[in-house]
C-alpha positions as CSV (number, residue, x, y, z in Angstrom):
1,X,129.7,44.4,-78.3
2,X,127.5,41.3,-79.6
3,X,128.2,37.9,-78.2
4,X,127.9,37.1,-81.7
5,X,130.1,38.9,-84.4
6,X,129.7,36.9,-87.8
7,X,128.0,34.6,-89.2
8,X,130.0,32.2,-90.7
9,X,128.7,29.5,-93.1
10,X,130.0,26.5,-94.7
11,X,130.9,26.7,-99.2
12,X,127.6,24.2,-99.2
13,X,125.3,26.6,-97.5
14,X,127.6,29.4,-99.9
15,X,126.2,27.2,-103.3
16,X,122.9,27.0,-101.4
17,X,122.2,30.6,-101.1
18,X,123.3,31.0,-104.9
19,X,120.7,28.5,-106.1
20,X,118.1,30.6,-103.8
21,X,119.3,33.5,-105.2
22,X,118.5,32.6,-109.0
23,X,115.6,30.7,-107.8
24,X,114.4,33.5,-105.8
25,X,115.2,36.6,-107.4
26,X,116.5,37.6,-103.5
27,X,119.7,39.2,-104.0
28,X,121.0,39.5,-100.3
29,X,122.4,36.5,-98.4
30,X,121.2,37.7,-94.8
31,X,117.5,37.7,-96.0
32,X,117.8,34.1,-96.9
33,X,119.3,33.5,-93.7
34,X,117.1,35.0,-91.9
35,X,114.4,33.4,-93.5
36,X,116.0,29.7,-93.0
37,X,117.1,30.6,-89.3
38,X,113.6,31.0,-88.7
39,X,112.0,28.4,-90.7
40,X,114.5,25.7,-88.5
41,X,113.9,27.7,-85.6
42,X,110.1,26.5,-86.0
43,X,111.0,23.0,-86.7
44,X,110.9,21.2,-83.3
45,X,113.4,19.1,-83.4
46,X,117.4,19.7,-82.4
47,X,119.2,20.6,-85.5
48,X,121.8,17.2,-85.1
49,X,125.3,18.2,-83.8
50,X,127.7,18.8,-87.0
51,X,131.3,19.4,-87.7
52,X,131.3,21.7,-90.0
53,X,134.3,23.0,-92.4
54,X,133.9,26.7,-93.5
55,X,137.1,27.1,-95.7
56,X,135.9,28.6,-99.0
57,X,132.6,29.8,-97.3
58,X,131.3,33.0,-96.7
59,X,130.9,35.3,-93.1
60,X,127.7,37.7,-93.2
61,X,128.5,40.4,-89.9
62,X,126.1,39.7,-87.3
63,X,124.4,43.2,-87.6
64,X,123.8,42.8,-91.2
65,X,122.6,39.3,-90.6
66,X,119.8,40.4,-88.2
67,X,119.0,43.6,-90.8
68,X,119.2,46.0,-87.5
69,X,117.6,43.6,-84.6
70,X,120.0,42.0,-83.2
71,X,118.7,42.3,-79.9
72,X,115.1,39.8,-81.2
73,X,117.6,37.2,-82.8
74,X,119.6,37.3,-80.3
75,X,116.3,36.6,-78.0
76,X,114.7,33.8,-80.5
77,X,118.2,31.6,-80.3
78,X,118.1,32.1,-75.9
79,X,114.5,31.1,-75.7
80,X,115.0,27.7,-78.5
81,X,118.5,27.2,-76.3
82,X,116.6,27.1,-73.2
83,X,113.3,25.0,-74.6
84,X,115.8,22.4,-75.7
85,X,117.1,22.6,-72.2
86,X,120.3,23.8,-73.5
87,X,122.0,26.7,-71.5
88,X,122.5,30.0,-73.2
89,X,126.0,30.4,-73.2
90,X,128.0,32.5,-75.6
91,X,129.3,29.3,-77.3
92,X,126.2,27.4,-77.3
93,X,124.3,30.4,-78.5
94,X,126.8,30.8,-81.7
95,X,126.8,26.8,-82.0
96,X,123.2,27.1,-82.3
97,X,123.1,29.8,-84.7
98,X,125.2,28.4,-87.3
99,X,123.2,25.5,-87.0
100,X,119.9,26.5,-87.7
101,X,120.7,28.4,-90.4
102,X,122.5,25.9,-91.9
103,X,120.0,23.0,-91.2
104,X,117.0,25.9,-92.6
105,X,119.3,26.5,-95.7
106,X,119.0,23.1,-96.2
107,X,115.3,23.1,-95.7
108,X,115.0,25.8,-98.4
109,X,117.7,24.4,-101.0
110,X,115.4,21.1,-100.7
111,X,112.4,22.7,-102.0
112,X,111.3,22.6,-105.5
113,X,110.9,26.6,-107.2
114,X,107.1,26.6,-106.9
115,X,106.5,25.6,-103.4
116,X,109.6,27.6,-102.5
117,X,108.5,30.8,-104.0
118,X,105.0,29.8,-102.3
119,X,106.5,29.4,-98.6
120,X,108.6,32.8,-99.1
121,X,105.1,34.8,-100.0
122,X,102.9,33.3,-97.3
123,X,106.1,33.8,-94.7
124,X,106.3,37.1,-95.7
125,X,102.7,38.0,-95.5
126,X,101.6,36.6,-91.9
């Protein structure tokens, strides 16, 4: 069994992905997230410590989340935890999850449709 089980995510980071979605044509949540876990994950800075309220969100399971590789996710979030000097625990690995993909979301939302659509394409192709 995973460390992590589910994803869970906030109702802002819910309306986010539906805006991606339309802007996007993406139709699956965990590919956005995956895309904005990654795209903080790059950032170098510490996603800033948030309280977040996830009533009226939305949970994606952790194996659907990683689309089958859990084990490299899981791996990506333990190597950023240590750079940032941060140990990998189980809760500090889930903390650091749920921001990332949250802080990435926002990232994403941010972005007008052109140079969204641009920074999915040239992700996708490197």
């Amino acid at each position: 069994m995973s460390i992590i089980e589910r994803v869970r995510l906030t109702p802002i980071a819910k309306n986010q992905l539906i805006a991606l979605k339309r802007k996007t044509g993406i139709e699956h949540n965990n590919v956005l997230c995956r895309h904005a876990l990654c795209l903080s994950l790059a950032n170098p800075s510490v996603p800033p410590e948030e309280t977040l309220n996830f009533a009226g969100g939305l949970e994606i399971d952790w194996r659907t989340f990683t689309g089958g590789n859990e084990s490299a996710y899981h791996n990506f979030l333990v190597v950023r935890l240590l750079h940032d000097q941060i140990p990998p625990t189980p809760d500090s690995l889930r903390e650091a999850l749920v921001l990332h993909v949250h802080r990435g979301l926002s990232y994403l939302a941010s972005r007008r449709e052109d140079d969204l659509l641009t920074e999915l394409a040239r992700t996708l192709a490197s």
